[in-house]
C-alpha positions as CSV (number, residue, x, y, z in Angstrom):
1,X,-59.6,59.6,-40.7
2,X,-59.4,56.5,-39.5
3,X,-57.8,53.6,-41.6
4,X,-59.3,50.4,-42.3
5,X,-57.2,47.1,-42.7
6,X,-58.2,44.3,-45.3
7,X,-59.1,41.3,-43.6
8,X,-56.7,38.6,-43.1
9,X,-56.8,35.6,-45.2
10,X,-56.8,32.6,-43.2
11,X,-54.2,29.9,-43.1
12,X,-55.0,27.4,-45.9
13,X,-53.9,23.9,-45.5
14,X,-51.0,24.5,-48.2
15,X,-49.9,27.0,-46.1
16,X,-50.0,25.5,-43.0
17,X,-48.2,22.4,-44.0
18,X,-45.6,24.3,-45.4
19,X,-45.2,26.2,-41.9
20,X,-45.1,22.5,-40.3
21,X,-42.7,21.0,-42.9
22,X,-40.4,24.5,-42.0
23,X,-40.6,24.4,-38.0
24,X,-40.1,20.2,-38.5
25,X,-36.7,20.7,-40.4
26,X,-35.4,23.7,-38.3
27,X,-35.6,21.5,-35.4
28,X,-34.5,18.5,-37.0
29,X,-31.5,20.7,-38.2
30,X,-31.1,22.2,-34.3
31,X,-30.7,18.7,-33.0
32,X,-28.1,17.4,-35.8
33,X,-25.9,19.9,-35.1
34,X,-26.0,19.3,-31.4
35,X,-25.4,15.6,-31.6
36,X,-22.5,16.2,-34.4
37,X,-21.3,19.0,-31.3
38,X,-20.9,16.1,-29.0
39,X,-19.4,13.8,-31.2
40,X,-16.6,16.3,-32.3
41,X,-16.0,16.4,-28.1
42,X,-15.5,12.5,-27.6
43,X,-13.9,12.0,-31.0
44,X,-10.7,10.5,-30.5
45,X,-8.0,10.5,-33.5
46,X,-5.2,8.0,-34.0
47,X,-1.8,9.2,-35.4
48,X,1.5,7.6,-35.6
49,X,4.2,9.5,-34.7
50,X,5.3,10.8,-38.1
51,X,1.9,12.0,-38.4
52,X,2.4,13.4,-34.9
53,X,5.2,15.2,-35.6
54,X,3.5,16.7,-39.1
55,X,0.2,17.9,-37.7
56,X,0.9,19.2,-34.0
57,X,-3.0,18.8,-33.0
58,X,-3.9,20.8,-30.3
59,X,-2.7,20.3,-26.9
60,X,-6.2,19.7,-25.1
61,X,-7.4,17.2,-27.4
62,X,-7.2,13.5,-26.7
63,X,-5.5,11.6,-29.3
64,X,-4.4,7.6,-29.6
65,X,-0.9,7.3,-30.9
66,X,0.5,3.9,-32.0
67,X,3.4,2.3,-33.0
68,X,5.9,-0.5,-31.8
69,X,7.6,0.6,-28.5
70,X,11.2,1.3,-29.3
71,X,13.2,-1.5,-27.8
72,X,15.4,0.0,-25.0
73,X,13.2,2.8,-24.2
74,X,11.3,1.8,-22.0
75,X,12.3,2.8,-18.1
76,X,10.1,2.8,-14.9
77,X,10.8,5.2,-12.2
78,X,11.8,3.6,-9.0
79,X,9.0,2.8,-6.4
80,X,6.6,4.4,-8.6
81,X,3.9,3.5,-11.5
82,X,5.4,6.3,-13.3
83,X,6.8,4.5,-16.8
84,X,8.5,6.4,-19.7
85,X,9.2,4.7,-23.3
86,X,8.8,5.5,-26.6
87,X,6.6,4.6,-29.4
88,X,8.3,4.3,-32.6
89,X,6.7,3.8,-36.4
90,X,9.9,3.1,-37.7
91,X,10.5,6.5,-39.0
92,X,10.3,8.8,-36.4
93,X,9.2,8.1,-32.3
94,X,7.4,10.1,-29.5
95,X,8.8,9.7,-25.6
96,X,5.3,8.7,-23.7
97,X,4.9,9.0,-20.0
98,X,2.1,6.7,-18.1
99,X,1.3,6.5,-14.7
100,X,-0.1,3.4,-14.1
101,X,0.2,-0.6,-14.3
102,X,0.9,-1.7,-17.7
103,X,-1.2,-4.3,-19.7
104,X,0.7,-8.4,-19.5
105,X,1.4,-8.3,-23.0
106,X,3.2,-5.1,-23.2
107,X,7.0,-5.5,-23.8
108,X,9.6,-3.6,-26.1
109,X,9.2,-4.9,-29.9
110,X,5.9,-5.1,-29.8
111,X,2.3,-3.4,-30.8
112,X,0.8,-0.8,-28.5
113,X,-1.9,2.6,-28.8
114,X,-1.6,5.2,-26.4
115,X,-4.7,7.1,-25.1
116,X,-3.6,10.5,-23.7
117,X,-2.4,14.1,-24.5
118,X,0.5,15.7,-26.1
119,X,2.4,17.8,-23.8
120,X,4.1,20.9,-24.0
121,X,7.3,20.0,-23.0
122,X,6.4,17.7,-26.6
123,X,6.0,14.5,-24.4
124,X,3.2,12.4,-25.0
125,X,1.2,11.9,-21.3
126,X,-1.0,8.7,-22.1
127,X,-4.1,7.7,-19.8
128,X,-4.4,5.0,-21.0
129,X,-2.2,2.2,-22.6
130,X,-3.3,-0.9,-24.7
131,X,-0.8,-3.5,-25.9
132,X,-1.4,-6.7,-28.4
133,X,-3.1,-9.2,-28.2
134,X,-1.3,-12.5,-29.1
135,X,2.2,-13.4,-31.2
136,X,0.0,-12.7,-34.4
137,X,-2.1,-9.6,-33.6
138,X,-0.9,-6.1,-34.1
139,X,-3.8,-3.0,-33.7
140,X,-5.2,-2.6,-37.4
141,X,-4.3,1.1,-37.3
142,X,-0.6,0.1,-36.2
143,X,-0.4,-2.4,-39.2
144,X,-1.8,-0.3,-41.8
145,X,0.3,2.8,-40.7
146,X,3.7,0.9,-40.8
147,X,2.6,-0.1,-44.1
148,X,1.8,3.4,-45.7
149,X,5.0,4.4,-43.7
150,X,7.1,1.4,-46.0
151,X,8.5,0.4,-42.8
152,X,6.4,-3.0,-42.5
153,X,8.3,-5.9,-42.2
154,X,5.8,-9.0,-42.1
155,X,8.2,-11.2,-40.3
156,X,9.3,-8.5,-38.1
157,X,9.2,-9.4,-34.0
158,X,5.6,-8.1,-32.8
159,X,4.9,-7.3,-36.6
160,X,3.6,-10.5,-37.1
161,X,0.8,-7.9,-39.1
162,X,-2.8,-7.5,-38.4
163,X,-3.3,-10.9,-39.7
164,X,-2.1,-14.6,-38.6
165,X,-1.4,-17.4,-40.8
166,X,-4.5,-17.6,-42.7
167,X,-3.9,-13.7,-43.5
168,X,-7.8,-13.1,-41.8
169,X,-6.9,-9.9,-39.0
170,X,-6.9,-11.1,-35.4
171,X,-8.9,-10.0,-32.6
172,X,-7.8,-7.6,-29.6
């Protein structure tokens, strides 16, 4: 006995847009999720130090930490680019280590971030170091943190805020 099969139906246009409209979106939803992939790879989060010291992110991820660097912290190894200070939100700090040559504008009192990674030994190793700009500028993360922290102090040495005299934030 040999079986017979009904005859297909063939694809109607309904159909066949609706298999479209289905392949379109899988792929469209394929290539979001690899561009949000390599975004969540180059992200790079700023935290003060309080929020340092709360969260603990892991220790392969680059992070930017800012802050003011601690006035008498700041010590360079001898014949070396090897630096070591601390960056301070008022409330608690973090000991930072760079190897490198250090922007002009960066002194003790004042504004800095600090690109890097947090070591095991709980020492921040920076890559990369950026200080202010003028008297008036301070980083707009910096500003805003000391702020939430309630350790701003507007006429504070290199806390001049993330604004000048007109109030308008400055430029880095």
């Amino acid at each position: 006995m040999s079986q017979t099969r009904p005859p297909r139906r063939p694809l109607t246009a309904k159909r066949r847009r609706l298999y479209l409209l289905l392949a379109a979106g899988l792929t469209l939803g394929g290539a979001a999720a690899l561009i949000l992939n390599a975004f969540q790879d180059s992200l790079v989060f700023f935290l003060t130090p309080t929020e340092l010291k709360a969260k603990a992110p892991p220790r392969d991820r680059v992070i930017r930490i800012g802050g003011l660097v601690e006035e008498g912290s700041w010590r360079k190894a001898e014949g070396g680019l090897q630096v070591r200070f601390a960056i301070t939100d008022l409330t608690n700090r973090v000991e930072v280590t760079y190897r490198g040559i250090l922007p002009d504008l960066f002194r003790e009192g004042q504004g800095v971030v600090a690109q890097g990674r947090m070591g095991t030994d709980g020492v921040f190793a920076a890559q990369e170091v950026l200080a202010k700009h003028d008297e008036t500028y301070m980083p707009k993360e910096v500003a805003d943190a000391l702020k939430k922290s309630g350790q701003w102090k507007p006429g504070q040495k290199g806390a001049a805020g993330a604004g000048g005299k007109d109030g308008k934030a400055g430029k880095p």
